[in-house]
N, CA and C atoms of all chains as a GROMACS GRO file, in nm:
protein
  552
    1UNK      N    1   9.233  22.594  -1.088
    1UNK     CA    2   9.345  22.553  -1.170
    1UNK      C    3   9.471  22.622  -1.118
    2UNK      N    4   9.570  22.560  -1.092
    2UNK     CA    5   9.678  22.606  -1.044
    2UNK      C    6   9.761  22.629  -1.144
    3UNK      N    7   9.787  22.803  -1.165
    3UNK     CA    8   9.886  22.854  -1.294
    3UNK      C    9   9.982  22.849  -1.244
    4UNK      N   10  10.050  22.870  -1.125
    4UNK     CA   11  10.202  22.831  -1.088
    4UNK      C   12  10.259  22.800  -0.914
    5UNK      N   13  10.329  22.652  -0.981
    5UNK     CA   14  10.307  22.621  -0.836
    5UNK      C   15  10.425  22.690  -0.728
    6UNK      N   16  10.417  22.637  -0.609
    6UNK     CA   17  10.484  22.747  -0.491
    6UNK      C   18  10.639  22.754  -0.503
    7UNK      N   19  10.648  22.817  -0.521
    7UNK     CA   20  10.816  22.898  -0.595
    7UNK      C   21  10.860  22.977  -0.495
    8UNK      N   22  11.025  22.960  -0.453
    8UNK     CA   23  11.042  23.074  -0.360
    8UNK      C   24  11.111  23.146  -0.476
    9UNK      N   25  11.034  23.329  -0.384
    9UNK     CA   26  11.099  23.466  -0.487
    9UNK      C   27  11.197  23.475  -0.422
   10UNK      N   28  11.278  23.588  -0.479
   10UNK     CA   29  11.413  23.658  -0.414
   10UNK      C   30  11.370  23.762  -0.312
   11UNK      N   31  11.247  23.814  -0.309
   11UNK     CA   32  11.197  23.891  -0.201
   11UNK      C   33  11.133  23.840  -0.076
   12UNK      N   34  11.216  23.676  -0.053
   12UNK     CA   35  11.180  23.641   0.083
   12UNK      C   36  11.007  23.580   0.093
   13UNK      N   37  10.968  23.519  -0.063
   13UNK     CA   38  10.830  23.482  -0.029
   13UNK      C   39  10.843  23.360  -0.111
   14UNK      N   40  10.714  23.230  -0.044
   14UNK     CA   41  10.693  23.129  -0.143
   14UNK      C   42  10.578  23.148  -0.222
   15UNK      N   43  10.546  23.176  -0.343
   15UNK     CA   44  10.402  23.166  -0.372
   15UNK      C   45  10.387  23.116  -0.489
   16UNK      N   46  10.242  23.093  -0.498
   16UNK     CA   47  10.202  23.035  -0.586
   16UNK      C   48  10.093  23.091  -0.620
   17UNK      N   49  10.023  23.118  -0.788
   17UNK     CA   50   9.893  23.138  -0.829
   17UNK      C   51   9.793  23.028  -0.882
   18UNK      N   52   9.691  23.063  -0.839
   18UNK     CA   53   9.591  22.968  -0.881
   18UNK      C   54   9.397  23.073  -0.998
   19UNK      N   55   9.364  22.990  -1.056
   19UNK     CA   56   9.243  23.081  -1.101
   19UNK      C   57   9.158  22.976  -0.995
   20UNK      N   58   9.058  23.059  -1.008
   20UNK     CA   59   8.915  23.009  -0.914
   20UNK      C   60   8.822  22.917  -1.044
   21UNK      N   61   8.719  22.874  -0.971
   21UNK     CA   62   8.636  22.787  -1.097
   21UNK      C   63   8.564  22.922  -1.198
   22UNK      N   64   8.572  23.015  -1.130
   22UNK     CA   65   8.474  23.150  -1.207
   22UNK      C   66   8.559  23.239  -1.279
   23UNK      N   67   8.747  23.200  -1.264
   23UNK     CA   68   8.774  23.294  -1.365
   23UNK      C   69   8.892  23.404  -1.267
   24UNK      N   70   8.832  23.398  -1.170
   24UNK     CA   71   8.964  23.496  -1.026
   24UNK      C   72   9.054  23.428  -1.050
   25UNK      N   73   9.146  23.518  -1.034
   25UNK     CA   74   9.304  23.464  -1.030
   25UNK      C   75   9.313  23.528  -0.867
   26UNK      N   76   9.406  23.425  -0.839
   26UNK     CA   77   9.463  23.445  -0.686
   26UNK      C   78   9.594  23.410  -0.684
   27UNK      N   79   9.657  23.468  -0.577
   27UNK     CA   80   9.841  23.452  -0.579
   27UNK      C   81   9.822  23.404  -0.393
   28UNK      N   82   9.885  23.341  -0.331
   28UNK     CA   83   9.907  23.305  -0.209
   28UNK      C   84  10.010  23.284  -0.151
   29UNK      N   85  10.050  23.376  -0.071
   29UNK     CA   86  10.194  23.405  -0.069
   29UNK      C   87  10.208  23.358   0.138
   30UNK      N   88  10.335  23.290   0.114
   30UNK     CA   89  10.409  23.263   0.235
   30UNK      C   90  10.574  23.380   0.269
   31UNK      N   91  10.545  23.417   0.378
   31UNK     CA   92  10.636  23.462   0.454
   31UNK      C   93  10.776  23.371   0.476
   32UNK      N   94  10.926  23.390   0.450
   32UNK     CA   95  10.950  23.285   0.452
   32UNK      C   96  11.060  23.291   0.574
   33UNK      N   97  11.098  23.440   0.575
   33UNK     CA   98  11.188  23.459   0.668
   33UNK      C   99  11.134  23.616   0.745
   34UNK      N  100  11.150  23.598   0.888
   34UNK     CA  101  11.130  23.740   0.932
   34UNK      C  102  11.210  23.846   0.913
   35UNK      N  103  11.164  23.978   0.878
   35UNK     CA  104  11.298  24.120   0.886
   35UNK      C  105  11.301  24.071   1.022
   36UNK      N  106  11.405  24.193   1.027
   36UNK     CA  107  11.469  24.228   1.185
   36UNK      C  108  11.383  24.356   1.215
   37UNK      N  109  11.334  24.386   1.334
   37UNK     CA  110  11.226  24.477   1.354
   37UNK      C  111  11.255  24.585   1.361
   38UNK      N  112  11.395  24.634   1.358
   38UNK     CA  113  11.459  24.771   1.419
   38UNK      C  114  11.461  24.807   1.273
   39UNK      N  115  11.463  24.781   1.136
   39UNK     CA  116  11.430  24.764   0.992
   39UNK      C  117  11.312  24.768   0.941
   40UNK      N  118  11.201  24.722   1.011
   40UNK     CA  119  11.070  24.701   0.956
   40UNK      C  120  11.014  24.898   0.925
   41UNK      N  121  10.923  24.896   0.860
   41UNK     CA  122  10.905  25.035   0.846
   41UNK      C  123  10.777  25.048   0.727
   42UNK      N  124  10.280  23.490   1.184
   42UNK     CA  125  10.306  23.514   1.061
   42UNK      C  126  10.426  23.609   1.059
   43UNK      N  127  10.529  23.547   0.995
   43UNK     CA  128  10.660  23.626   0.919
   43UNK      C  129  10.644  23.746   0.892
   44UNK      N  130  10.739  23.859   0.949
   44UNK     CA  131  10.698  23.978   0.848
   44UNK      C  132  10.815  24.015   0.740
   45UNK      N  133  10.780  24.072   0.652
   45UNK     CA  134  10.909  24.084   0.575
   45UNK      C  135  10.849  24.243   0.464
   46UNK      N  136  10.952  24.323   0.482
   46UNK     CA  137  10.889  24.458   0.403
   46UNK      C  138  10.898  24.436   0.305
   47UNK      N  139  10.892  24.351   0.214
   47UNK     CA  140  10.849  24.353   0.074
   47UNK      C  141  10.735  24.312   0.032
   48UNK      N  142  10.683  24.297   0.145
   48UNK     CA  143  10.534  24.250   0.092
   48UNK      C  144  10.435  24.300   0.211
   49UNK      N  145  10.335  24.394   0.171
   49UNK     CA  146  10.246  24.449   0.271
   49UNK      C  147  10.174  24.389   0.397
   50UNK      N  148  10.145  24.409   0.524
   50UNK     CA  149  10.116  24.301   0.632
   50UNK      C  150   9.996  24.273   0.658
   51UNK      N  151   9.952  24.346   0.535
   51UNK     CA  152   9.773  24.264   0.535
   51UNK      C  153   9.744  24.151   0.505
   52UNK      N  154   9.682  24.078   0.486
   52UNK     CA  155   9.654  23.933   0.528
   52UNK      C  156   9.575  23.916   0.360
   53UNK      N  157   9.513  24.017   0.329
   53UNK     CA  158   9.445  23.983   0.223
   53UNK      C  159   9.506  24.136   0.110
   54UNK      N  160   9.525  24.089   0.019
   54UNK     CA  161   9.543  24.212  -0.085
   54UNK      C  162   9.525  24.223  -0.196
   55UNK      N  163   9.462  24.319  -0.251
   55UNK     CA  164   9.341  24.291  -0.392
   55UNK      C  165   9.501  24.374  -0.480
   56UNK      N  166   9.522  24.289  -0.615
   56UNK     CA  167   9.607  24.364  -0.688
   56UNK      C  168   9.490  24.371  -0.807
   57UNK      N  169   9.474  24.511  -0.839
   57UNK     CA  170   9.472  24.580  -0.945
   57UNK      C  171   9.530  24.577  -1.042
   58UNK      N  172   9.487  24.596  -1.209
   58UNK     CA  173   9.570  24.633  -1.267
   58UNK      C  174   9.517  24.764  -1.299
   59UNK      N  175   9.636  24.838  -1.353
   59UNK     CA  176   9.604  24.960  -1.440
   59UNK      C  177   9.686  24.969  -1.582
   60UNK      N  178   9.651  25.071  -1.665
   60UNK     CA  179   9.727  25.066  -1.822
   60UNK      C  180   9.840  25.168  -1.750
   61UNK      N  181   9.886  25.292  -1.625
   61UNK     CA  182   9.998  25.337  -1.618
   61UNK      C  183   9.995  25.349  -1.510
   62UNK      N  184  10.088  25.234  -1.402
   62UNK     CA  185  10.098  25.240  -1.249
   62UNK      C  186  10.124  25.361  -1.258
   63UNK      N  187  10.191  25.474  -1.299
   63UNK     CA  188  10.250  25.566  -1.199
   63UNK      C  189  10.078  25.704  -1.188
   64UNK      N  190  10.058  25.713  -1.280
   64UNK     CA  191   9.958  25.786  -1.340
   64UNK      C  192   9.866  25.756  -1.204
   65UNK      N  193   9.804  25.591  -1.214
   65UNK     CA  194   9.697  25.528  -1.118
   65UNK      C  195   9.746  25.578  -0.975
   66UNK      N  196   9.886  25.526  -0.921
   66UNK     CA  197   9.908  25.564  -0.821
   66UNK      C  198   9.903  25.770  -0.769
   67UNK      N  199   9.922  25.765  -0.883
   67UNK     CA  200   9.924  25.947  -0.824
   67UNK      C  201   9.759  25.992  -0.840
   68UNK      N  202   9.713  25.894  -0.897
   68UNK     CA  203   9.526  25.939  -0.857
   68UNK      C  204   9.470  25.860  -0.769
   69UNK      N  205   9.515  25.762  -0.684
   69UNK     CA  206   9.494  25.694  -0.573
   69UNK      C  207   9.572  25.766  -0.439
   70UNK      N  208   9.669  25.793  -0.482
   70UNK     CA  209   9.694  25.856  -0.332
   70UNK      C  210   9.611  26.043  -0.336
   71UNK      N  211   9.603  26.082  -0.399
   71UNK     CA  212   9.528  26.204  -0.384
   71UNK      C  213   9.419  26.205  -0.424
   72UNK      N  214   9.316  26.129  -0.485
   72UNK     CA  215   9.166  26.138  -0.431
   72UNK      C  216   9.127  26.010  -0.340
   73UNK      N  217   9.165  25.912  -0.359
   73UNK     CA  218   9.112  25.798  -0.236
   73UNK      C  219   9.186  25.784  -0.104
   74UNK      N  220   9.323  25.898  -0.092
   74UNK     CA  221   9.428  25.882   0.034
   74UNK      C  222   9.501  25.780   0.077
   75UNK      N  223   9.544  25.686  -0.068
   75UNK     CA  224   9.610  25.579  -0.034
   75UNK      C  225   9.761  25.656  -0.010
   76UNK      N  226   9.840  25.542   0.030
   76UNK     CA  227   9.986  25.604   0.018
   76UNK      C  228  10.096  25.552   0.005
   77UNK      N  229  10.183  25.542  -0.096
   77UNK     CA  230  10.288  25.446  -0.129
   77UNK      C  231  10.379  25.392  -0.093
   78UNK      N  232  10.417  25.309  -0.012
   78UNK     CA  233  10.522  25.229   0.031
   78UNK      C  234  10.639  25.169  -0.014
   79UNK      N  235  10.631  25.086  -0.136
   79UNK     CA  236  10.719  25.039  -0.190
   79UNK      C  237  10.698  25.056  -0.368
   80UNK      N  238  10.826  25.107  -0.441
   80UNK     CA  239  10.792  25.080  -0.574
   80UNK      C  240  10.870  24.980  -0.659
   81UNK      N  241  10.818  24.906  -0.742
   81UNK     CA  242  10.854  24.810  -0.842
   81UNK      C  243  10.902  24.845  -0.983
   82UNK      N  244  11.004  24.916  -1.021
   82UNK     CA  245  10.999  24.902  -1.185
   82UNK      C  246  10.936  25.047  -1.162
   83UNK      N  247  10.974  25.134  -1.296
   83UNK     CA  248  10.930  25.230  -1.275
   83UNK      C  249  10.776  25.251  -1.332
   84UNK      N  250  10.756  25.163  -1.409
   84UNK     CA  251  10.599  25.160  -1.423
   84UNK      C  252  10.562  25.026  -1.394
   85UNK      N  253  10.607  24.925  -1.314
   85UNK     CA  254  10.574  24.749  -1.308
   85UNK      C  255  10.467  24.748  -1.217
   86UNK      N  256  10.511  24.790  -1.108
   86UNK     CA  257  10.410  24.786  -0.987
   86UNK      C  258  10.469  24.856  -0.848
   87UNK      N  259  10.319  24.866  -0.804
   87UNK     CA  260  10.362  24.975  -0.662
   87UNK      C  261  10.240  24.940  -0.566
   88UNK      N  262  10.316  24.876  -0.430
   88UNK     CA  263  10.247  24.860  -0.311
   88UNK      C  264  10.182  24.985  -0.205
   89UNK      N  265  10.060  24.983  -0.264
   89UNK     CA  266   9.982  25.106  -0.153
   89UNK      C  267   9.960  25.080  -0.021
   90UNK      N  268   9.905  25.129   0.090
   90UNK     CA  269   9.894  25.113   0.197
   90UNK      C  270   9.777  25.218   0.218
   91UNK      N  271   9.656  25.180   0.331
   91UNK     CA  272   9.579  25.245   0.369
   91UNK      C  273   9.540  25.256   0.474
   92UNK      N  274   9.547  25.332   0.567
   92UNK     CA  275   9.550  25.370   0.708
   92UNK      C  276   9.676  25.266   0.806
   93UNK      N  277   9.609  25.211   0.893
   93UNK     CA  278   9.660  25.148   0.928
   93UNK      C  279   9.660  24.940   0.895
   94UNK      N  280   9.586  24.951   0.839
   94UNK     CA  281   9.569  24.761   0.785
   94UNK      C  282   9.541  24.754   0.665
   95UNK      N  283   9.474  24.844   0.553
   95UNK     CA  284   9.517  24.836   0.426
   95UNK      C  285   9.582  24.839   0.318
   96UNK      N  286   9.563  24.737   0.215
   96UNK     CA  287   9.711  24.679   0.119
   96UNK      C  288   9.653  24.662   0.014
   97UNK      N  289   9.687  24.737  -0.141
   97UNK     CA  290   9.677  24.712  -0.221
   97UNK      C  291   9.796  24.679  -0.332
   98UNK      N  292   9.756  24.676  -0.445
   98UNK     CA  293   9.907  24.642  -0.496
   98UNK      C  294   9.864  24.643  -0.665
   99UNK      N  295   9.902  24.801  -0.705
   99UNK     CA  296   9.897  24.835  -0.849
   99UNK      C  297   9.967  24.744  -0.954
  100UNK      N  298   9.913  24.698  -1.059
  100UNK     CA  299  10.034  24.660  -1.154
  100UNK      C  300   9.935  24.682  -1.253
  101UNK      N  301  10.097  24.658  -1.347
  101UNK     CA  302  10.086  24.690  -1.483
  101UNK      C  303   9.978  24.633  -1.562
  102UNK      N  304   9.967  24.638  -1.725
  102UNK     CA  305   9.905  24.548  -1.794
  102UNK      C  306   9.994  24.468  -1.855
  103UNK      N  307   9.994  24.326  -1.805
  103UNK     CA  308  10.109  24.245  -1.916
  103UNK      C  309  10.073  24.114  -1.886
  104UNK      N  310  10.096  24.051  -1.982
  104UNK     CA  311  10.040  23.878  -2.030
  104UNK      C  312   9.892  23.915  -2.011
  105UNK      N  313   9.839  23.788  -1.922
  105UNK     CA  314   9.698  23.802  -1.914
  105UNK      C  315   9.621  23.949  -1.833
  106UNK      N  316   9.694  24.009  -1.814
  106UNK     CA  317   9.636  24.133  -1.705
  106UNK      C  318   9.577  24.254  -1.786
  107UNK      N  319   9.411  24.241  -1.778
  107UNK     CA  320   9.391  24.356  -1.838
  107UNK      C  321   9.310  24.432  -1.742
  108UNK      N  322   9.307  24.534  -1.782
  108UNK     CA  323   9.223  24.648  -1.712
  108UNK      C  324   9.061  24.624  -1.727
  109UNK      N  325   8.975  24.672  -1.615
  109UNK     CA  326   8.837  24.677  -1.639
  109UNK      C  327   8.805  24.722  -1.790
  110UNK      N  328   8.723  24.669  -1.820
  110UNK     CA  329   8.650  24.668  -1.970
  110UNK      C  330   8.518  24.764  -1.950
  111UNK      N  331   8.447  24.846  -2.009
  111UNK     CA  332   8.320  24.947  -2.019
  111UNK      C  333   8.243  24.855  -2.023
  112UNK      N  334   8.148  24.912  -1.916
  112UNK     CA  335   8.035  24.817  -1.897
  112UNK      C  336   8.013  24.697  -1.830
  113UNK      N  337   8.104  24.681  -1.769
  113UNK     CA  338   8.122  24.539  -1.694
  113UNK      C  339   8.205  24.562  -1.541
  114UNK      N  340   8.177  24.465  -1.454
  114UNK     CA  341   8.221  24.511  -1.339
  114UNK      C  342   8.218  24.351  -1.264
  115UNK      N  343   8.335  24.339  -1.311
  115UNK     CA  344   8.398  24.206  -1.227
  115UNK      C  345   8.464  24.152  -1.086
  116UNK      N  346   8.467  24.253  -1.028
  116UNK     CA  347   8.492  24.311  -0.851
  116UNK      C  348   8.487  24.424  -0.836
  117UNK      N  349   8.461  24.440  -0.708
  117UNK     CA  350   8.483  24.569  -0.654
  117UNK      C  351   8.557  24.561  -0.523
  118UNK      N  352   8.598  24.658  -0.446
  118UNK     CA  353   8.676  24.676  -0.327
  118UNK      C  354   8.615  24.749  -0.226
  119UNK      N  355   8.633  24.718  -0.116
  119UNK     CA  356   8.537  24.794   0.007
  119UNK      C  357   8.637  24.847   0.080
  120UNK      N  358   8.667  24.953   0.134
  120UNK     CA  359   8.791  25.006   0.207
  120UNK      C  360   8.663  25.107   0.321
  121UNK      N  361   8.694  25.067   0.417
  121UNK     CA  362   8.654  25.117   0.579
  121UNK      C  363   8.735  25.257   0.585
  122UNK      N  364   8.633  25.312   0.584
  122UNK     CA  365   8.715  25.502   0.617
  122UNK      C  366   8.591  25.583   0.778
  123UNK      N  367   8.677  25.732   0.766
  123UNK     CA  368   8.621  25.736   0.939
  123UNK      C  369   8.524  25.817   0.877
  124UNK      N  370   8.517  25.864   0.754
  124UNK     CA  371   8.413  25.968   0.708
  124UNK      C  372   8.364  25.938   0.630
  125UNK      N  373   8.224  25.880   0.573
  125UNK     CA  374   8.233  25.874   0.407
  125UNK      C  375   8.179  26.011   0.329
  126UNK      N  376   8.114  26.074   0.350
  126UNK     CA  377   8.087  26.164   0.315
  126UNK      C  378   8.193  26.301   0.272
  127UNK      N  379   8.280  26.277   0.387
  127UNK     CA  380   8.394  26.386   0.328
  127UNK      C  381   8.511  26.298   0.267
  128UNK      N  382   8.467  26.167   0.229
  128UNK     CA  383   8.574  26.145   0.125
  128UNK      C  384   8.498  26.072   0.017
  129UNK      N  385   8.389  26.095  -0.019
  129UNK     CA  386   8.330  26.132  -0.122
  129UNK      C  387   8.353  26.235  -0.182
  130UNK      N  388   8.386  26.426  -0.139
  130UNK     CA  389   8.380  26.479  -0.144
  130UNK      C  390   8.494  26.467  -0.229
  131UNK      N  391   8.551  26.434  -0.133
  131UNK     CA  392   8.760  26.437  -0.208
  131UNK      C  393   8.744  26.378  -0.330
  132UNK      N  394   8.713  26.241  -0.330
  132UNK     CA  395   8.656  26.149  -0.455
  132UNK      C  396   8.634  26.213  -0.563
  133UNK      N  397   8.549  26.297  -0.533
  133UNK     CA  398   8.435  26.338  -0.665
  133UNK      C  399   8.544  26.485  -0.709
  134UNK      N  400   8.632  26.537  -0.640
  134UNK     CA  401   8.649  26.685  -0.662
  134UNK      C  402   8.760  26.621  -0.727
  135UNK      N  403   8.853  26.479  -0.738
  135UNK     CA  404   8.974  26.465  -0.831
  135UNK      C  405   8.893  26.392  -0.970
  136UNK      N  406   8.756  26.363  -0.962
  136UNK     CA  407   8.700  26.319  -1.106
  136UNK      C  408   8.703  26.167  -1.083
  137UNK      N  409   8.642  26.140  -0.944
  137UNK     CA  410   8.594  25.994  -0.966
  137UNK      C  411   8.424  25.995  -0.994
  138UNK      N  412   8.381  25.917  -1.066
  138UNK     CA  413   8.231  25.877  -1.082
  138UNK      C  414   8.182  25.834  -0.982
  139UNK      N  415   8.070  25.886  -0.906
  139UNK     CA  416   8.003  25.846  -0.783
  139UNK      C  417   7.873  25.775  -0.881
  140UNK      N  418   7.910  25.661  -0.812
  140UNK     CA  419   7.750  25.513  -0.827
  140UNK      C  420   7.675  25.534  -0.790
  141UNK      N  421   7.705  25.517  -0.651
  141UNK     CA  422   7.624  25.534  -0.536
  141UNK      C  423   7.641  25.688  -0.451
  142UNK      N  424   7.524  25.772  -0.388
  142UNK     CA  425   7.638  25.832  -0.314
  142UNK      C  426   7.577  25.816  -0.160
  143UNK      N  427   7.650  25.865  -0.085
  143UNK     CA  428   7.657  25.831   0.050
  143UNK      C  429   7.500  25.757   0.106
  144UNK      N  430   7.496  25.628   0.133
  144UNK     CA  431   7.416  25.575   0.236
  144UNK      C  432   7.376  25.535   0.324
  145UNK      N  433   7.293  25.554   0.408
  145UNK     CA  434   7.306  25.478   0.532
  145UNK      C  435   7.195  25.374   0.530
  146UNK      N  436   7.311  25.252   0.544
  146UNK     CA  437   7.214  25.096   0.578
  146UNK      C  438   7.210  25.090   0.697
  147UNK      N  439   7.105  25.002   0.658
  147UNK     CA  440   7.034  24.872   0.813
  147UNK      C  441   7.119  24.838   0.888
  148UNK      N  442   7.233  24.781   0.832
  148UNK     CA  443   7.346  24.674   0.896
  148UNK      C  444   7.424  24.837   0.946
  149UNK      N  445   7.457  24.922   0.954
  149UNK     CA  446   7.515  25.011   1.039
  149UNK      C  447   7.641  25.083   0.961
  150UNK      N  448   7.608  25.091   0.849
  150UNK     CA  449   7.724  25.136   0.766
  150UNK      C  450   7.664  25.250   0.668
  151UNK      N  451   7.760  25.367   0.623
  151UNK     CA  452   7.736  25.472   0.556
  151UNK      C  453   7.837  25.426   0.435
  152UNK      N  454   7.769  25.433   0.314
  152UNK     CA  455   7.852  25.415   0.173
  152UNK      C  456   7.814  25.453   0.103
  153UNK      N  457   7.917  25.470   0.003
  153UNK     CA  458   7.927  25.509  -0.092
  153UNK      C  459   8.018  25.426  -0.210
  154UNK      N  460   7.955  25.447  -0.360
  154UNK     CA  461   8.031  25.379  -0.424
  154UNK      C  462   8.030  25.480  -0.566
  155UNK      N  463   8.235  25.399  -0.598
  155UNK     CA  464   8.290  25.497  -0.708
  155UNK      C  465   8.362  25.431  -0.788
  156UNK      N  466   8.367  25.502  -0.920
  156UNK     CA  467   8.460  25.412  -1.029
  156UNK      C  468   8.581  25.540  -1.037
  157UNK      N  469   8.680  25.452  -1.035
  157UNK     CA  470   8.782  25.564  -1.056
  157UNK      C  471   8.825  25.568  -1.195
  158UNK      N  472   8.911  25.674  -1.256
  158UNK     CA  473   8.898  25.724  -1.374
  158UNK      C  474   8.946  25.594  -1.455
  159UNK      N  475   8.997  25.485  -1.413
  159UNK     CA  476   9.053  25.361  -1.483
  159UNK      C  477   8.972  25.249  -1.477
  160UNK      N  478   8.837  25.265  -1.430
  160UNK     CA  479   8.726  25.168  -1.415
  160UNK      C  480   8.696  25.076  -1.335
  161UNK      N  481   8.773  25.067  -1.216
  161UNK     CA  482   8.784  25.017  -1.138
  161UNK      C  483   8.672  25.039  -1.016
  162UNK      N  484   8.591  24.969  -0.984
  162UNK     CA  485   8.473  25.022  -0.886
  162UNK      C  486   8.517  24.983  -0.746
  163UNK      N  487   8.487  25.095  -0.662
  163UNK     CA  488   8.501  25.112  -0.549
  163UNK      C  489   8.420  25.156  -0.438
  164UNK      N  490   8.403  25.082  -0.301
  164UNK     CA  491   8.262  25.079  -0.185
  164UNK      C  492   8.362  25.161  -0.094
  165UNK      N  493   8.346  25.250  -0.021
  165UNK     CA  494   8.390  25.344   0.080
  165UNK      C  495   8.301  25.319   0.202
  166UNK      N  496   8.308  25.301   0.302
  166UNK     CA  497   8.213  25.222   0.399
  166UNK      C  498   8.278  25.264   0.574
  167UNK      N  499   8.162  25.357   0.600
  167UNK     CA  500   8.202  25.430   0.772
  167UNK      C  501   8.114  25.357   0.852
  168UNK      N  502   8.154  25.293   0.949
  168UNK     CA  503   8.076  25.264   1.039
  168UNK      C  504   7.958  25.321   1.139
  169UNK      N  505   7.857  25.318   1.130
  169UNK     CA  506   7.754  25.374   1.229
  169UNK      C  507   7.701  25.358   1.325
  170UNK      N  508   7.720  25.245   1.343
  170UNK     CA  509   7.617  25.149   1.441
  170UNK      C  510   7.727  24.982   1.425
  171UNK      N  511   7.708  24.964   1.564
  171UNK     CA  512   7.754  24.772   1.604
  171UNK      C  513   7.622  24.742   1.574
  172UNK      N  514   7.577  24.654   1.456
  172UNK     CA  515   7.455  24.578   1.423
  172UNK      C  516   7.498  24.443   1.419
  173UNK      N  517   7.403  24.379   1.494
  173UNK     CA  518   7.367  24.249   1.466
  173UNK      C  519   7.316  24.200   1.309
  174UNK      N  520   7.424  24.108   1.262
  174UNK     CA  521   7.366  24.044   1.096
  174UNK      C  522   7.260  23.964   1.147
  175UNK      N  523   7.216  23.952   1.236
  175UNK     CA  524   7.030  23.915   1.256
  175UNK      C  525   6.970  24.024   1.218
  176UNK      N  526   7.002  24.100   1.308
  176UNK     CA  527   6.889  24.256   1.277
  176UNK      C  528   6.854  24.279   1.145
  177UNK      N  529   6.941  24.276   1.056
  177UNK     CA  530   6.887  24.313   0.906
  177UNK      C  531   6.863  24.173   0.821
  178UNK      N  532   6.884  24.084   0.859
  178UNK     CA  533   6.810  23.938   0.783
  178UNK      C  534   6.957  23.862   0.774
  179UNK      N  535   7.061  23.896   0.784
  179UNK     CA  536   7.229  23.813   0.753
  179UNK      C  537   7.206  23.705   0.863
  180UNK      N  538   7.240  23.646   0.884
  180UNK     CA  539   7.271  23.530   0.946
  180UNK      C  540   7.439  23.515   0.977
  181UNK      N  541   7.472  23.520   1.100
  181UNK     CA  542   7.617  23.525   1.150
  181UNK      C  543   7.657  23.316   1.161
  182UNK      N  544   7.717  23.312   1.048
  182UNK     CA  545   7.791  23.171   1.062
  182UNK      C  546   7.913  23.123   1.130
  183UNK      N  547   7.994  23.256   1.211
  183UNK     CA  548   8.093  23.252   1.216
  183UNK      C  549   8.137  23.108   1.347
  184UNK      N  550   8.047  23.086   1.396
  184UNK     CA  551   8.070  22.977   1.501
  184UNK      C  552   8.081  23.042   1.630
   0.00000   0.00000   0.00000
């Protein structure tokens, strides 16, 4: 069952949560933009 | 895959909840050696990191999010360490409950398993041996 569909955050991600047939909740998150690497840390 | 520091670069990441991120986090980084990266809110949530490829991600209790319940054990987490035995040791000396304690299986792994003081169960797992999942009865599907 999908509790919320793919939404972009303000922290640069699209995601969305879903529960499993048993009850797990899961979040699945997309990357949407790269840092700059001299930043990464 | 994108990287972006607000979100840890593990590929898979188990979020937890706890009843007081800050509390949980200061008994995760000093008996299990996690270590904190980013914080959320001063009690919302806080992204751990473990060695070099592990990612967890504390949060709060709110809406549907509750904490492990007594007596029940609805996941657990397996985190790859270089010792298990001396971080059992660590484990047990900040007041985690040892399940299991240190074993060595078939398949080539030494573990151990622990509930930490918020109920949360946890597999600690050193490598011993490159085993074949034939050798002990697994069957490798991977293609």
């Amino acid at each position: 069952m999908v509790m919320s569909t793919p939404t972009d955050q303000p922290w640069g991600v699209r995601s969305y949560a879903a529960l499993d047939p048993e009850g797990h909740q899961w979040e699945f998150v997309q990357v949407l933009t790269a840092a700059k690497a001299e930043a990464t840390g | 895959m994108n990287k972006n520091r607000s979100i840890p670069d593990a590929l898979v990441i188990p979020v937890l909840t706890y009843p007081d991120v800050r509390e949980a986090v200061a008994w995760l980084t000093s008996a299990f050696g996690f270590a904190e990266r980013v914080r959320i809110g001063e009690n919302h949530r806080s992204q751990l990191r473990f060695g070099d490829g592990g990612a967890l991600i504390v949060a709060d209790v709110h809406g549907d999010r509750r904490p492990p319940r007594p007596g029940e054990v609805t996941h657990s987490v397996t985190v790859r360490v270089a010792d298990a035995r001396a971080h059992c040791g660590q484990a047990r000396s900040h007041g985690a409950r040892i399940v299991m304690e240190p074993t060595d299986f078939e398949y080539g792994e030494r573990q151990y398993t622990a509930e930490d003081p918020f109920g949360h169960r946890w597999t600690f797992s050193q490598t011993l041996a490159d085993v074949a999942p034939q050798e002990w009865g697994g069957e490798d599907v991977s293609g």
